[in-house]
N, C-alpha and C positions, 0 to 999 in steps of 0.2 A: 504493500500500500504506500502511495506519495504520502510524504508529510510537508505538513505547512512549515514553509520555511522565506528568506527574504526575496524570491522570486514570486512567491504566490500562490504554489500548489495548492490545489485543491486535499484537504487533509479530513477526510470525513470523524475518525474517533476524536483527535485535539476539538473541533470545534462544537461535534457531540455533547463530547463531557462540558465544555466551557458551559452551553447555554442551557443542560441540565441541571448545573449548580444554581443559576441565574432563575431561573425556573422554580426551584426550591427556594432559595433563600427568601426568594420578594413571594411565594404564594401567588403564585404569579396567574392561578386557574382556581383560586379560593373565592368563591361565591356563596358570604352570609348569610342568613335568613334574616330578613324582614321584622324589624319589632311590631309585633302583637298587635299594637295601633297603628301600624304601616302597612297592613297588609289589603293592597289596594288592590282588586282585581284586574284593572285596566295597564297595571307595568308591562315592559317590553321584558318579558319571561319567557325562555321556553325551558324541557326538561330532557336532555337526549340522555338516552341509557342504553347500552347492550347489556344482553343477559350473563351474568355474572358467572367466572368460571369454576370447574371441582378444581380444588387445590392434589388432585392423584399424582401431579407429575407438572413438571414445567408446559411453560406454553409452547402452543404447536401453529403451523401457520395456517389453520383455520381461523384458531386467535387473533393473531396480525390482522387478518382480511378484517375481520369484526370489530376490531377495537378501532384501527385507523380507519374503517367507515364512520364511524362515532366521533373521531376526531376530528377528519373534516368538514363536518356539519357545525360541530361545536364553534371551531376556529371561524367560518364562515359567517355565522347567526351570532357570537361573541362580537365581530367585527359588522357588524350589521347596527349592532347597538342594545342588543339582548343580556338580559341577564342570565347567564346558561350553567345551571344547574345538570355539573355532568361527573356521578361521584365512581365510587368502585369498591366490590365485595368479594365474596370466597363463600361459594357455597360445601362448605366445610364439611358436613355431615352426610352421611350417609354410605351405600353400596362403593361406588369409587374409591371415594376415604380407606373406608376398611380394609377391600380388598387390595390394594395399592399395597396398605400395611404389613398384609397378610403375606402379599409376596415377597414383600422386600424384609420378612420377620422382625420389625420393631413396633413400637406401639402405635394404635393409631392417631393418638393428641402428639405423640413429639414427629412422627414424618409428617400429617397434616402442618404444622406449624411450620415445621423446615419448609416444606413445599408454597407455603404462602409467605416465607420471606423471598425465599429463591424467583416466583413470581411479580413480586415488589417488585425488586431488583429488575427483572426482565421489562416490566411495564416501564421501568422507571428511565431504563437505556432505551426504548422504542420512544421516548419524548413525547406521550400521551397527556393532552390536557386535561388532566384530572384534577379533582376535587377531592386530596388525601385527607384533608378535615374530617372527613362524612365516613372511611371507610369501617365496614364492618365484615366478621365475621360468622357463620352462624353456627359454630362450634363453640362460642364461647359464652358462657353465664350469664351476660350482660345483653344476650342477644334469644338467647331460649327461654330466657325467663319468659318474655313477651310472645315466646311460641306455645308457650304452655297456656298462660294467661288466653292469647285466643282459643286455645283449645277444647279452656273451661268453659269460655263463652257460647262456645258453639254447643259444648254437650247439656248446657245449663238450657239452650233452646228446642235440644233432640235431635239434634243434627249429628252427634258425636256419641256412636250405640257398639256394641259387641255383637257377635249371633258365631256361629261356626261356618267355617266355611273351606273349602278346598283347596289344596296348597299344593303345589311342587316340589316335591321331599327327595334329598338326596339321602340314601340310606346306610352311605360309607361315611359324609360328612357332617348327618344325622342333623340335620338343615335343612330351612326351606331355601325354596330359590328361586327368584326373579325370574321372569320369564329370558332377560337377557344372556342368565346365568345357564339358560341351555341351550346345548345347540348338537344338533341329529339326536336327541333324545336321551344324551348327558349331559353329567353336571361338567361344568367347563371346568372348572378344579380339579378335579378327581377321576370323572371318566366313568363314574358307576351309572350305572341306568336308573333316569330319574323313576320316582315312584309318586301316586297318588296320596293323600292323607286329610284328614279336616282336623283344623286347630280351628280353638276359638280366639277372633282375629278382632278388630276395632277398625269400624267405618266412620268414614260421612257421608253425611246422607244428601250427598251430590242429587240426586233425582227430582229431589223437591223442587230442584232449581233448574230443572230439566225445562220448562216452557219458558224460564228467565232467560235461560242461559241463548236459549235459539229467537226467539223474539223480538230482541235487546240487540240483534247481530245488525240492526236498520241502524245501531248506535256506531258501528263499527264501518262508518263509509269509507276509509282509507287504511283498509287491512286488506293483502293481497286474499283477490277470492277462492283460489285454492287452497287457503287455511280457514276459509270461513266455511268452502265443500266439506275440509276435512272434517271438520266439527260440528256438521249438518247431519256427516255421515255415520258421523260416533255415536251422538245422542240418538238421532234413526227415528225420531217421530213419526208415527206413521196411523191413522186411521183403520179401524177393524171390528175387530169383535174376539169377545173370551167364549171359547166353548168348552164344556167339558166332556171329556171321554171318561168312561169309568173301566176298571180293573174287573175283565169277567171275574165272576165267583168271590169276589173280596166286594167291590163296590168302591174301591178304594180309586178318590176323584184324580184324575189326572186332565190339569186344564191346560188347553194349549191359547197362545195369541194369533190370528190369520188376517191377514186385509183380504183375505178371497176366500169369505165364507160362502161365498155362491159356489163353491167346488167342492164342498163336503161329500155328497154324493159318488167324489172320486177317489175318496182316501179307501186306500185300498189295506195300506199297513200304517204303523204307528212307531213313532222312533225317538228312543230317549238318548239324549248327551250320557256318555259316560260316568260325569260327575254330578247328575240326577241323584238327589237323596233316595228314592223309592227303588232303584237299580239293585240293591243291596237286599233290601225287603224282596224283591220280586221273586229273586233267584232263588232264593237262601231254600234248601233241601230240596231243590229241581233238579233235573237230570242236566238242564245248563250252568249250572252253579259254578265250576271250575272255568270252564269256557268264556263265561262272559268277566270273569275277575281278572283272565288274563288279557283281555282285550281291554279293560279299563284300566288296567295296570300298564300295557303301553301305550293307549290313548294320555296317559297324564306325561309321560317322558316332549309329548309335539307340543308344539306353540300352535295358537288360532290357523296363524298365516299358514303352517306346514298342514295342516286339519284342512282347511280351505282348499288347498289346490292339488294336494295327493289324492291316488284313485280313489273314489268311494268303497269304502267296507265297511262289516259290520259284523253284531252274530245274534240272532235268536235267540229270547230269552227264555220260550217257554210257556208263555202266557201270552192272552190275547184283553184287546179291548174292545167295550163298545160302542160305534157310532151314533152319537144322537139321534141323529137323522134318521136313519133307518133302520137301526138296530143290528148291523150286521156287526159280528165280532172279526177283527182284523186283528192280525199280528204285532208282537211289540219287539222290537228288534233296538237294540242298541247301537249307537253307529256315531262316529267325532265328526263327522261335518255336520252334527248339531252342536250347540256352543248352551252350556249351564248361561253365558251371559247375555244370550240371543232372548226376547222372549220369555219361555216359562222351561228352557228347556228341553221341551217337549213339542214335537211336529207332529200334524195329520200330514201324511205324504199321500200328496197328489200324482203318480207319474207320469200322467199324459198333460199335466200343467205346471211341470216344474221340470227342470234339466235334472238336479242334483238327484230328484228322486227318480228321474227316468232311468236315468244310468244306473242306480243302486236295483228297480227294480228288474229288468233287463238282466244285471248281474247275477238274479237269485233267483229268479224267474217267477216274481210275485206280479199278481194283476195288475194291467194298466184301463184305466174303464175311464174313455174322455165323457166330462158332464158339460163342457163348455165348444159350442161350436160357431165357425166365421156365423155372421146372417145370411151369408151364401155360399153355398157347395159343402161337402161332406169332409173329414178327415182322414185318413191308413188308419184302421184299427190298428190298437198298439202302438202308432204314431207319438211322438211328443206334438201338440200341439200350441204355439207359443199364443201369447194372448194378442188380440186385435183390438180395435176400438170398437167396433160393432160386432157383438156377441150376442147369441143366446143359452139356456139353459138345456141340456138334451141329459137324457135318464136323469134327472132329477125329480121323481115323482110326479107331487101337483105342482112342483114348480116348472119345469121343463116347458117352453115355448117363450118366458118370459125372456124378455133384454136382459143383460147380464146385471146392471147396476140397477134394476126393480128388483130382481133374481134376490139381490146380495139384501138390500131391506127386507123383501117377506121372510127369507131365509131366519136373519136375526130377530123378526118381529116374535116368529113362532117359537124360537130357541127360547125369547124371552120368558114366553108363555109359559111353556113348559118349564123355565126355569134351569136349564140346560145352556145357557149361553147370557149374556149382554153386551150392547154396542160397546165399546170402549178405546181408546188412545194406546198405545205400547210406545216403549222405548227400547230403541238399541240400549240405553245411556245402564250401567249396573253402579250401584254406589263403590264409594272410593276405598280401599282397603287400604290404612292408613299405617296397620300397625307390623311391624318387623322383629322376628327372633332374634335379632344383632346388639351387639355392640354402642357401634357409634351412630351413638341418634339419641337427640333429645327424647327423655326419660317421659312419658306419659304423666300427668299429674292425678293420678287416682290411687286409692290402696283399697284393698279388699277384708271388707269385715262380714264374721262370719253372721254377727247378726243387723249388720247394717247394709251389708251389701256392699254395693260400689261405690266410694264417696271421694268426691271430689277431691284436693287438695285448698287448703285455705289458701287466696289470692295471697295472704303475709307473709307465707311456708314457702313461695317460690322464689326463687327456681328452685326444683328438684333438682340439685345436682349432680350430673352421671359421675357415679362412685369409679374411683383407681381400681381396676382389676389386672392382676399379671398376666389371666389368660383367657384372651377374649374372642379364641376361635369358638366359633360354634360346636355344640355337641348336643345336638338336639332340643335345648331349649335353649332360652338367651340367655346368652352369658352373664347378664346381672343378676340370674338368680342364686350363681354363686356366692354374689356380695353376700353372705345371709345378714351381718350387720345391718348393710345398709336395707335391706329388705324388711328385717322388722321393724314395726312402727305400733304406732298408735292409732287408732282410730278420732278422726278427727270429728266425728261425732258421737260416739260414745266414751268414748276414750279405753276400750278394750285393746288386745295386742291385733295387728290386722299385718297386713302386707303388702309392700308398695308392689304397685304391677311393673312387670318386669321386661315389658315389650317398648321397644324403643318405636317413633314415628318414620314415617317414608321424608326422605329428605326432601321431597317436595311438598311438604308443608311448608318448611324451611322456608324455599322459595317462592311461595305462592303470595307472601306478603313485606321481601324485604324491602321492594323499592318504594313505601312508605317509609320503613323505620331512616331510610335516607335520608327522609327531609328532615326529621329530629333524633338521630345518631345516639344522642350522648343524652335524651332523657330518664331517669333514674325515677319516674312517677310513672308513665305509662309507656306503650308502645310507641305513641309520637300522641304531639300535640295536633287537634282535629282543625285548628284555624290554617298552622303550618301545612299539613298534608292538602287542604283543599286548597291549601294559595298554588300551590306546584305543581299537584296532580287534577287530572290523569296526564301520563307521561306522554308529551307532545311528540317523539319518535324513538321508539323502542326498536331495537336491529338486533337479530338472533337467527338461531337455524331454524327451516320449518318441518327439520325431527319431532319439534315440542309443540306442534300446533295441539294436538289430540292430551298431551300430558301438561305440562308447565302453563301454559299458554291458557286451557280450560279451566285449571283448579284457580291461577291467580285468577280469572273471572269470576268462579265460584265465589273465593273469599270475600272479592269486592262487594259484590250483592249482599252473602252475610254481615258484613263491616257496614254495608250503605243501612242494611234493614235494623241492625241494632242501634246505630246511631253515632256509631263513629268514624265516619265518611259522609261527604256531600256526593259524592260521584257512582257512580251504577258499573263503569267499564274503569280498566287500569292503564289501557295504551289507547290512546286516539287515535296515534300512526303506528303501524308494524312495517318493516321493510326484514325482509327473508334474504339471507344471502346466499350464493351457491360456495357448494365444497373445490376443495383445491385437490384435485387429483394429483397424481405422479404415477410414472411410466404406466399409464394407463386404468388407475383404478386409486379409488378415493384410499386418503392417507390412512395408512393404520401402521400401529406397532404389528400385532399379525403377521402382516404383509410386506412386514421390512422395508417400506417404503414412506416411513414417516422423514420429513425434512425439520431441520433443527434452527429454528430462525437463527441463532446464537452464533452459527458458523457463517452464515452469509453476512450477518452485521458487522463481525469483525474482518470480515474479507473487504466486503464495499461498504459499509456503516447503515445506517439505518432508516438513514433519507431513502435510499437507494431502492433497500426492503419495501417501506412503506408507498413506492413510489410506483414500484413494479406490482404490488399485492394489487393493486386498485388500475393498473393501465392492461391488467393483462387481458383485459375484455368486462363484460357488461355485469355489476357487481352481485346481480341477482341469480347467475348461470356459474355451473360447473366450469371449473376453468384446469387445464394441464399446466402444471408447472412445468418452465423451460429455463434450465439455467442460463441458457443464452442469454434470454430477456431483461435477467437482472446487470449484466455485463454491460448492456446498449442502454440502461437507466442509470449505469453508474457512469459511463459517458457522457452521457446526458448535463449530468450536473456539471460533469468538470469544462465541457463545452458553456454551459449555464454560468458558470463560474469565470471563467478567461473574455465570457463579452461582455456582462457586469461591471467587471474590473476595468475592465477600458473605458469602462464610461464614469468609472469613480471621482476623474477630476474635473469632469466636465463641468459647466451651468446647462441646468434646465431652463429649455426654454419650449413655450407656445408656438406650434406651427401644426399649419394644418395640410401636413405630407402623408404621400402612401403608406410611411412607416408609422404616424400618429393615427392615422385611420385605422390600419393593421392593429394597433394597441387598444384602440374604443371598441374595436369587434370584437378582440378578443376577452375583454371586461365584460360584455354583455354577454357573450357563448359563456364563460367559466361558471359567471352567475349566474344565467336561467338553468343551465345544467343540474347544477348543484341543490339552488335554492328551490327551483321549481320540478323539474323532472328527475333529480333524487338520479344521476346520472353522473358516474366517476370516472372513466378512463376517456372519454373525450374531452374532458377540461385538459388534460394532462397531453394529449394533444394537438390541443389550439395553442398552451402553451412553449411545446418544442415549434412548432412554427411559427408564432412570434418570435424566438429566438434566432431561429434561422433566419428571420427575417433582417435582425436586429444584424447576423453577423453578416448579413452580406451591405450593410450600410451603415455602416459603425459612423460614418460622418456626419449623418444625416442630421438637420437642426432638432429631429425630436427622439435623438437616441437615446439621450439620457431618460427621458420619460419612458420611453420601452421600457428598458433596463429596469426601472421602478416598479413599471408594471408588473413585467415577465416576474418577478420577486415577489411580488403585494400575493398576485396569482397564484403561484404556487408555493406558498407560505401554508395553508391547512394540510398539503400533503407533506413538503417538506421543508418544516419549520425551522433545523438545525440550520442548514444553508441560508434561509431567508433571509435569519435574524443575524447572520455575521452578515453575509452582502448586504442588507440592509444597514450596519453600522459601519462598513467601508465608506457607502455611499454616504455618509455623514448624519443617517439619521438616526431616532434610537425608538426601542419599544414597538417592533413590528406588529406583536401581536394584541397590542390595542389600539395600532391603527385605526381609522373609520375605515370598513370595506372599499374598494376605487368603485366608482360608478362612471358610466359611459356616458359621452356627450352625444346626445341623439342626435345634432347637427353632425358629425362626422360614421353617423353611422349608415347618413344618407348618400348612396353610389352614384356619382355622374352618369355610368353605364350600368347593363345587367347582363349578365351573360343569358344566352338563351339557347338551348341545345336542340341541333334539328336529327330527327332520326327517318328514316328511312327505311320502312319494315322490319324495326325494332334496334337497327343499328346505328350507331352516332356517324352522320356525316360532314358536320356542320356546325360550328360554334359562331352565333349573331352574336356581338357587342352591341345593347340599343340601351338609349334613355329609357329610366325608369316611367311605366305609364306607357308605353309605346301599344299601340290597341291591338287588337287578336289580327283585323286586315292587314295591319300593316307589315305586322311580325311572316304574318303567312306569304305575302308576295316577295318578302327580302328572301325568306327561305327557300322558294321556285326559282326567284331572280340568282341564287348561287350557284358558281360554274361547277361545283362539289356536290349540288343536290342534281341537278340536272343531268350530271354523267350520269349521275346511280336512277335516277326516271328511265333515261333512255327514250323517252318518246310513248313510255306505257301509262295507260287509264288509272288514274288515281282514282283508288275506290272509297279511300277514307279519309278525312282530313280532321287532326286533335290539337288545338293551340289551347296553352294555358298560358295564359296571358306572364310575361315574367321568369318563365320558368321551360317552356317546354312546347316545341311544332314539333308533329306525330305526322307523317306520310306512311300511307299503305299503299302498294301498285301491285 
């Protein structure tokens, strides 16, 4: 690497370091809160955040992409004249955390904390304009207190319940385990083959807010829409009707949820999920007893997604049920492409109006009986028949002849009758399973008395603080119940011996409400002060991956709603803006350790420094797309600067001066591109360059009366991506305090063109470039375009069959 020396090299780590201490010392990105009587809703405020990283390991250049999108927003809206509220956290707790630990065998509070200084550090050499006043943790006492405190609030409403429910049990590491934690049907640690199991587990009761949560999305008009699909898709609201089947010879009700009750007449068999409570009951002393426990046993080893798309199977249970409608007893057959979280579980299989059943029934050779046909022509017996919009009812009894949607009302009118069915709503959406057999995670606030029951912790008592333990692998229960110390207690309403519970929470609790505790960090009375959180929030542009549209993304809206309805929030939604970014591949496929193919910003920073990084992270294409990393790329940005650098300096002794030349016009276009880019179409790598072409411009007229004003420009401009460089060129140039500049704004007198270019094509291919006055009319454009010696070769003398002028911009010939 050059160093800065009395020639001038461009020296990227000396001037790094220089204006990171400068940065530090002055707080130089410290943005106070407002006293209490100040808090004026009408200030030029906004609030930009990316979603905060797990401290498991140093940052990776997914990171980079994300933070320095964050940054130069901040930089840009800072220099606009904004007060910008842009702080940083460590989502500290949870599966990452541990397992991080687990591998690297130390504890998880001392590698968590190393890993989130090692991060500091990392953020702190990337020259991120952060808000280190505000930083929090959520590993730590001062931060879970207020996790637990919301926790109590929400189970003090009902939102916060126990029940049992089914897990993925690793049987060698006698642990449950995340769905991420498996993969082809082990545990990723160990390798055993995951097993089925029901613990009793602690929700929230997400569902309630099932009509909020999709309703309230009319709130959310600048969230891309395929994370508002994806969260459409999750919750799954959908219109229908409950019917119930019953268990020949027991009576025992098994209801399913259907939007296409007008097809009962075609359920031919009956199919429960694996982890169906009644599966258990059904078999238990059947001749399929054995049979169907090994098929539930490695139904629990798949994930949904692997259930979803692997060939349908299944196996007969033994028993049959019976059809409402008609009484007929059909088969109950067990089978994983139904999902326990689908529904009730429990499907009527249609096969001649459903794919999934068609192919299941085909496979086993059970009845296909279509009840649903076009209004005109006949179906293939045994056909899949898909749905149309014009339907009637066929073998459906007295129904049969009706339109499909009268069909579906008398159907449910008579269910009702009987008592057999009612209209009703479903949800994809299952409540939240909140609580974890681990380690590191905030300690649940409850204890267990035998005659009290379940009782809360006193708001005084908090935090629970997660007890020191030596050995925090899992071994089938959570590890805290070893504490047995810290385990016995008191009952805090009767004051008898009880037990604290020993399940720590999903670290997305954690997250669902840090970027409140942001706005008041450091208060020691509640969560945050509720004047402070409504002056700041909802956060004006949130920027994160849209992996967490369905997980992170839905619970912080949850919690919002709970916080709005108890009374400690003004606001319904947490992000006003979301912007999703794409992943950074390498040699062909998204970065993972795995894959040995993760990239280490920390070696390219010290190679070309960190402008260089930041520079190339965001030029390398469009910041919303998947992008390949090309180590070329960063080479041609590290050139860049030092090119950037050598025409700067030539103009360091100059006087600016006012002139209104091609290279001053060149400077107001490119003020006006960098900024709508940026502030309006949320677009990074073509600021970066209209940039390099100012420059270019700059170097091919270094004399020019208004090159020093370039110079200034090309620096003001690309000052949010890189800030190191700006702020010494900028103090060459004699000025000080780049980054609280006023933003450059363009003079719209210079942005107006003597001429316009106008491009002639000629059956789709460019043959012709017009130079005309701006305003030049559609006729006049079209005969300059006929009248050239360049169009006329390419006519040849043939019938123009089409003729397209947009005035300004573009004459279209077709021959």
């Amino acid at each position: 690497m050059e160093r800065d020396d009395t020639t001038g090299h461009y020296d990227p780590g000396t001037i790094e370091a220089k204006w990171q201490r400068v940065w530090a010392d002055e707080r130089a990105f410290h943005v106070p809160n407002p006293a209490l009587d100040e808090l004026e809703r009408d200030r030029r405020k906004t609030y930009v955040l990316e979603m905060l990283p797990y401290p498991s390991g140093e940052l990776h250049m997914g990171h980079v992409k994300n933070y320095t999108l964050g940054d130069v927003v901040t930089h840009v809206r800072r220099r606009m004249g904004y007060d910008v509220l842009r702080p940083m956290g460590y989502d500290a707790f949870g599966l990452p955390s541990e397992n991080a630990a687990i591998k690297e065998g130390g504890h998880p509070g001392v590698i968590t904390r190393r890993n989130i200084v090692a991060i500091r550090e990392q953020m702190h050499r990337m020259g991120w304009a952060i808000d280190w006043g505000r930083e929090v943790s959520t590993c730590e006492p001062e931060y879970y207190r207020w996790t637990q405190w919301l926790f109590l609030r929400f189970f003090e409403r009902g939102l916060a319940y126990r029940k049992e429910a089914p897990v993925k049990w690793c049987p060698n590491d006698q642990t449950v385990l995340a769905n991420e934690q498996v993969v082809d049907g082990r545990c990723e640690r160990c390798g055993a083959e995951v097993e089925a199991k029901s613990l009793t587990q602690w929700f929230f009761k997400i569902t309630d807010y099932a009509d909020a949560l999709l309703d309230e999305m009319e709130l959310l008009e600048s969230w891309p829409e395929r994370v508002l699909t994806m969260q459409r898709n999750w919750i799954g609201r959908s219109q229908g009707a409950r019917v119930v089947f019953k268990v020949e010879g027991s009576g025992e009700e098994l209801p399913v949820f259907t939007t296409r009750p007008d097809t009962l007449f075609g359920a031919t068999f009956f199919v429960l999920a694996p982890e169906h409570p009644l599966v258990e009951e059904l078999v238990r002393g059947g001749g399929h007893e054995a049979e169907v426990r090994e098929y539930v046993r490695r139904a629990a080893s798949r994930s949904a997604v692997e259930r979803e798309e692997k060939e349908k199977d299944g196996v007969f249970t033994g028993r049959f049920a019976v059809n409402p409608v008609n009484g007929e007893t059909i088969p109950i057959w067990v089978a994983d492409y139904v999902l326990m979280e689908y529904g009730t579980g429990a499907i009527m299989a249609v096969p001649a109006h459903d794919e999934r059943d068609h192919a299941f029934a085909e496979k086993y050779g059970l009845e296909i009986r279509q009840v649903v046909a076009p209004a005109e022509g006949e179906a293939e017996p045994g056909a899949y028949v898909a749905h149309t919009e014009h339907e009637r009812l066929v073998n459906s009894a007295q129904f049969s002849g009706m339109p499909a949607p009268q069909g579906k009302e008398a159907i449910v009118a008579w269910l009702a009758e009987q008592g057999l069915g009612e209209p009703t709503i479903g949800y994809r959406l299952r409540d939240w399973l909140l609580s974890r057999q681990r380690y590191w995670g905030a300690p649940i606030p409850v204890v267990h008395c035998d005659a009290c029951g379940v009782v809360p912790v006193p708001d005084s008592e908090l935090p629970v603080v997660l007890p020191e333990v030596e050995d925090y692998v899992p071994k089938g229960r959570s590890p805290l119940a070893a504490a047995e110390e810290w385990v016995a207690t008191a009952c805090p309403s009767c004051g008898a011996a009880a037990r604290r519970e020993t399940d720590t929470m999903d670290t997305f609790v954690d997250s669902s409400w840090y970027f409140i505790r942001y706005c008041d960090p450091h208060n020691d009375r509640a969560p945050f002060d509720r004047a402070i959180a409504d002056y700041w929030l909802p956060v004006n542009q949130y920027i994160g991956g849209v992996e967490h549209a369905v997980l992170h993304l839905l619970y912080a809206r949850f919690f919002t709603k709970v916080m709005n309805d108890i009374g400690l929030v003004g606001f319904r939604e947490p992000f006003a803006r979301l912007f999703t970014q794409g992943m950074i591949h390498y040699r062909g496929a998204k970065m993972s350790k795995s894959k040995g193919n993760v990239i280490d910003p920390n070696a390219y920073i010290e190679r070309f420094g960190a402008d260089a990084v930041r520079l190339y992270i965001l030029f390398m294409g469009p910041a919303d797309q998947d992008i390949e990393w090309q180590d070329a790329g960063i080479e041609g940005m590290h050139r860049f600067l030092k090119k950037l650098w050598r025409a700067v300096l030539e103009q360091a002794g100059k006087e600016r001066a006012e002139a209104a030349t091609p290279l001053a016009r060149k400077a107001h276009e490119t003020i006006a591109k960098v900024t709508d880019d940026v502030d309006r179409r949320f677009v990074f790598n073509t600021p970066i360059a209209a940039v390099m072409e100012l420059v270019n411009e700059l170097g091919r007229a270094p004399d020019d009366p208004a090159a020093r004003f370039a110079a200034e420009t090309a620096v003001s401009l690309i000052q949010p991506y890189a800030p190191h460089v700006a702020e010494e060129l900028w103090s060459r140039l004699g000025r000080e305090r780049l980054w609280d500049e006023p933003w450059p704004r363009a003079d719209p007198a210079l942005l107006e063109r003597e001429t316009v270019e106008v491009v002639v094509q000629v059956n789709g291919k460019v043959r012709e470039r017009l130079h005309v006055p701006p305003g030049t009319a559609s006729e006049e454009l079209l005969a300059l375009a006929l009248a050239s010696e360049r169009v006329r070769a390419h006519l040849d003398g043939r019938e123009l069959r089409k003729q397209i002028v947009v005035p300004g911009k573009l004459v279209s010939l077709v021959v």
